[in-house]
Every structure is written in C-alpha cells, then in structure tokens.
N, C-alpha and C positions, 0 to 999 in steps of 0.2 A: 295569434296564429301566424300572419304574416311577418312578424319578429322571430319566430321559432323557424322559420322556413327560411328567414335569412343567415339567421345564426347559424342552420346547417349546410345551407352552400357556403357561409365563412372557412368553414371546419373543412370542407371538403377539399375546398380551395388552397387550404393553407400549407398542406405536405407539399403541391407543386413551388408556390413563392417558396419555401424554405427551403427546398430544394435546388433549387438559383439561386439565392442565395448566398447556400453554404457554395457553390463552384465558385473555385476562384482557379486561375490559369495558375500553373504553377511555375517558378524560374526555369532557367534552361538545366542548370545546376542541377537541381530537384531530379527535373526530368532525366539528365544521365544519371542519376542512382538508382532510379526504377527499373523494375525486374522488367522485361519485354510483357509479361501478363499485368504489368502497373500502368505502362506504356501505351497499352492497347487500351487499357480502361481508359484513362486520362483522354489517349485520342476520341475513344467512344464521346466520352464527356464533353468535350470541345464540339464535335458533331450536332449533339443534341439542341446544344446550349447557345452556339453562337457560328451554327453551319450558315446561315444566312447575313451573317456578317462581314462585309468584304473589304475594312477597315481595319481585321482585326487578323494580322500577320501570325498569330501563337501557331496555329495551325501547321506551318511551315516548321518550326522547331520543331514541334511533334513527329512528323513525316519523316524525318531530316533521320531521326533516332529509329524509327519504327523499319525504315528502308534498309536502316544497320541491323536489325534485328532480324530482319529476313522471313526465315523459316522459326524463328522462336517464338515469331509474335504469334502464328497458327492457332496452339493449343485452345487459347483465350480465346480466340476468334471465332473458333470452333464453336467454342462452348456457348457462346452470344448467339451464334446462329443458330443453335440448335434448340433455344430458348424461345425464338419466335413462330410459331404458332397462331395465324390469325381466323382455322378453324375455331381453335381453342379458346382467344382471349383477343376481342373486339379492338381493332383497331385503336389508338388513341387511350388505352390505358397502359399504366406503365410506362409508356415509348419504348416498347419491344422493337415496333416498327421502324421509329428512327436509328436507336440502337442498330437493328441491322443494315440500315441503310450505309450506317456507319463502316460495318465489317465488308460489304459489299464493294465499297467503293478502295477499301485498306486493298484486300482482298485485288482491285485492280492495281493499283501502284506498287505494290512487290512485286507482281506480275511482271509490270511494265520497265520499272525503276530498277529490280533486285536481281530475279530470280525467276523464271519462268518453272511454273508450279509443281506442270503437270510433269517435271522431271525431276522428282521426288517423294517418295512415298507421304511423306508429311506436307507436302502440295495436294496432292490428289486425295487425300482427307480431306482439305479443307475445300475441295472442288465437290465432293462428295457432299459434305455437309450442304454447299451453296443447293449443289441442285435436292436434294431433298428438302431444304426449303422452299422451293423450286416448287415442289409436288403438293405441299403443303398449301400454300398460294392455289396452284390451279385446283386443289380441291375447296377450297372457300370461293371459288368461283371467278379468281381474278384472270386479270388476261385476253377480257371478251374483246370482240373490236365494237361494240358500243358503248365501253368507259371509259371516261376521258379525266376521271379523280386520280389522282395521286398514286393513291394504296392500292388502289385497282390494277391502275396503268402503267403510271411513270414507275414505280416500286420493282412493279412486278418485271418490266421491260429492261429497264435499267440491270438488275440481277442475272435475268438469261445475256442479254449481252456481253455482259464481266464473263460469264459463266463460257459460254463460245468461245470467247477472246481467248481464255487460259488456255482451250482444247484447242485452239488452232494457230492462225495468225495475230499475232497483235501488236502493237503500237510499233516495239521495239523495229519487228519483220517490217513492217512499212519504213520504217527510217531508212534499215539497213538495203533497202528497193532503191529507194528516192539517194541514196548514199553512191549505187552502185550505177546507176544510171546516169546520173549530174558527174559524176568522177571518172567513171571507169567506161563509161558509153556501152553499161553493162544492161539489158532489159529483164527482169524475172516476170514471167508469167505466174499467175496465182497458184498453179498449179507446182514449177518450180520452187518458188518462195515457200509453201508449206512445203515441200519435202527438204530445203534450207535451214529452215526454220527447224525439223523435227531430227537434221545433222548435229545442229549445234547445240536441240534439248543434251542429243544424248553424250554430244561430247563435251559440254558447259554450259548445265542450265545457268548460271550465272553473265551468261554473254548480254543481256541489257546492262551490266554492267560495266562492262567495259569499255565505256566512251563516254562522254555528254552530249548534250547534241545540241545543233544549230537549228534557229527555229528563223525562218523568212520565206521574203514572196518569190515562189519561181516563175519566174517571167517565160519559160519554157512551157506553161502550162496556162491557157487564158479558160476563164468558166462562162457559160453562158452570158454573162452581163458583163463580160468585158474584162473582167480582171483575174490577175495573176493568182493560183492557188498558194494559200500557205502550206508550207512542208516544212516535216524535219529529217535533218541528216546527221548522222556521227561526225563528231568534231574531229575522232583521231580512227580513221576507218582502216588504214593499215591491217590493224589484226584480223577485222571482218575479212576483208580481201584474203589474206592468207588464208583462212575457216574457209572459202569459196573454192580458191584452187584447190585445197583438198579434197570439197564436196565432189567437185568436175571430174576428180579422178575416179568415180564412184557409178559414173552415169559417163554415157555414149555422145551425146548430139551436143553440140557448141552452142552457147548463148548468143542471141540477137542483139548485135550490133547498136546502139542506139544514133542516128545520125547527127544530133544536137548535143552538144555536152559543155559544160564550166559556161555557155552564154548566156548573155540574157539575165543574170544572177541580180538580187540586190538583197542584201544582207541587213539587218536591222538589230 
C-alpha cells in the first residue's frame, strides 16, 4: 500500500520536473524570430521558471524585444489573463497564478518603458482584462486586510497597482516631475502632473519612450533617516519641455517656481 501511494505521488510529480525541464532559455536569435504572442509566452516561461533568479540576465533580452512589441504583445497577454480564474481552479495548479503574475508585471513595463496603454484601444482591453481579473480575485475572497499569503495579498495588491498606474500617473509622469524640477526649477503638483500626463496620452501615447533615463541620489530631497532619495529623470528632456509649453498654452495660472535646481546632484 505504501509503495502504491508512493508510486502515485511519483506520477503526480512527474508532468511538473518535466516540465522544467523541457524549458530551456532560448538565444537572442531565436527570440527576435518570435511572433510578439511567441515572445510573450517565452517571457510568461522565464517568469515561472526562473522569476526568483537574480543571476540569471535572459529576462532582460526578453523585455528588451517584448518593449519593441508594444501593443502587439496585448492580444496573448490578454488571453493569459483571462485564463486565471482562482474562483474556478485552486491556486497552485497549473501556475495560472504565476502565469499572470507574469502578464501583470509585462502589462507594467510597456506601460512604463513603451506606451502608455490607456491611450489606445488595444491598451484599454488589456486594462479591461487586468481588472476583470481584478473582480475575479475579490470574488474568491482575496484582498482582505488580514492576509498576508501571497495569492491573497501581494498577487492581488500588486495587480490593482499595475492597474491604477496605467489609469493615471506612472513611473514615466514621476520622472518627467523630478526632470522638470531639478532642470527647469519647474514644480508639477499631482493634480497638474495628471492633466500633463493625460496631454501627452492624447498627443503620444508613446512619450515614455522618448528618452532614457538617469537613475541617482537627489541630494535636494533628504528622507526621514537622513538620506538622499533615489530618482529618475529623462536623460534628453528637451522634447518633454517642448510637450509642457504647449500643455501651458492650454491652461491659465503659471507653474511654481522651484527655488533649488541642478544642486546638490550626484549621479551614479
């Protein structure tokens, strides 16, 4: 009996090992011949298989292609998302749930890196999608404030986050703050900044794309314990500036001054 019992958890166990496996990273090569719905799987794959491995660079080639794919890589993304269901099918089978954790976090970085979403119809399906899984989650119960598991908590927290981010301000609108204020002794209040922000959806969603950005500590900004916050700013902010004095001619009242500018800097 206890031989039969083992031989079935062997069996059980055995689709997951083969399953690792058979993944193997694929070259870079590889990866630029893949359709953007190849692209998204392979990323999905990588997520799964080796998201907790911070040794292990592939991840970045992936992103690299998936960032150039943009709005193409959606469709698949979609379809991923719209598969997860943890009413339906118990956390931990399949890996439904990493799987989307996967499209969740894509889902951020085209946001952030490409394209801002929600200014195109093929964005705002896959925001659609997000939060309908979204509803899915708070109907199996997650989301309480006395959970502190994973699938419950971080899963579910993590997703509405992404999910906000795309509808309002995100990463990029913060850079292009901290851009205008260190440069231009420009101040955007959160209130300006989203109507900035929702200037340049409609006139190029594609505007996180037009710069890279500097990442160090502003000595302008000290945090409770003493030290300098990290920030990022656009490395070639010119065009931002231009998108700004257009926005200004659109609206009444002059921007605040900021009294501190270029000091204090130290770049890394």
């Amino acid at each position: 009996m206890k031989l039969l019992a083992l031989l079935l958890a062997l069996t059980s166990f055995a689709p997951c090992v083969t399953h690792a496996q058979r993944y193997r990273h694929k070259s870079e090569a590889e990866i630029a011949r893949m359709t953007p719905a190849q692209r998204m799987d392979e990323w999905v794959n990588e997520q799964v298989h080796h998201r907790f491995d911070l040794d292990d660079d592939h991840v970045d080639i992936i992103t690299k292609y998936i960032l150039r794919d943009g709005l193409a890589a959606l469709p698949r993304m979609i379809e991923i998302m719209d598969g997860y269901d943890p009413t339906r099918l118990p956390e931990g089978r399949g890996r439904e749930g990493e799987r989307f954790d996967a499209c969740w976090l894509t889902l951020g970085y085209i946001d952030r890196g490409a394209v801002r979403l929600r200014g195109s119809e093929e964005g705002r399906r896959a925001m659609a999608a997000l939060e309908r899984a979204i509803g899915r989650m708070r109907a199996a119960g997650y989301g309480q404030p006395d959970q502190h598991e994973w699938e419950q908590h971080g899963r579910f927290e993590g997703a509405v986050a992404h999910l906000e981010e795309a509808r309002g301000i995100g990463s990029s609108d913060e850079a292009i703050k901290d851009t205008f204020r260190l440069e231009y002794r420009i101040i955007l209040s959160r209130a300006e900044l989203l109507e900035f922000s929702n200037f340049l959806v409609a006139r190029d969603p594609t505007y996180p794309g037009w710069s890279e950005t500097n990442y160090f500590r502003d000595y302008t900004q000290i945090n409770e314990a003493g030290n300098p916050l990290w920030v990022r700013t656009m490395r070639n902010p010119g065009r931002f500036r231009e998108a700004y004095t257009e926005f200004r001619e659109t609206v009444s009242e002059p921007p605040a001054p900021h009294p501190r500018a270029n000091r204090n800097l130290k770049t890394v």
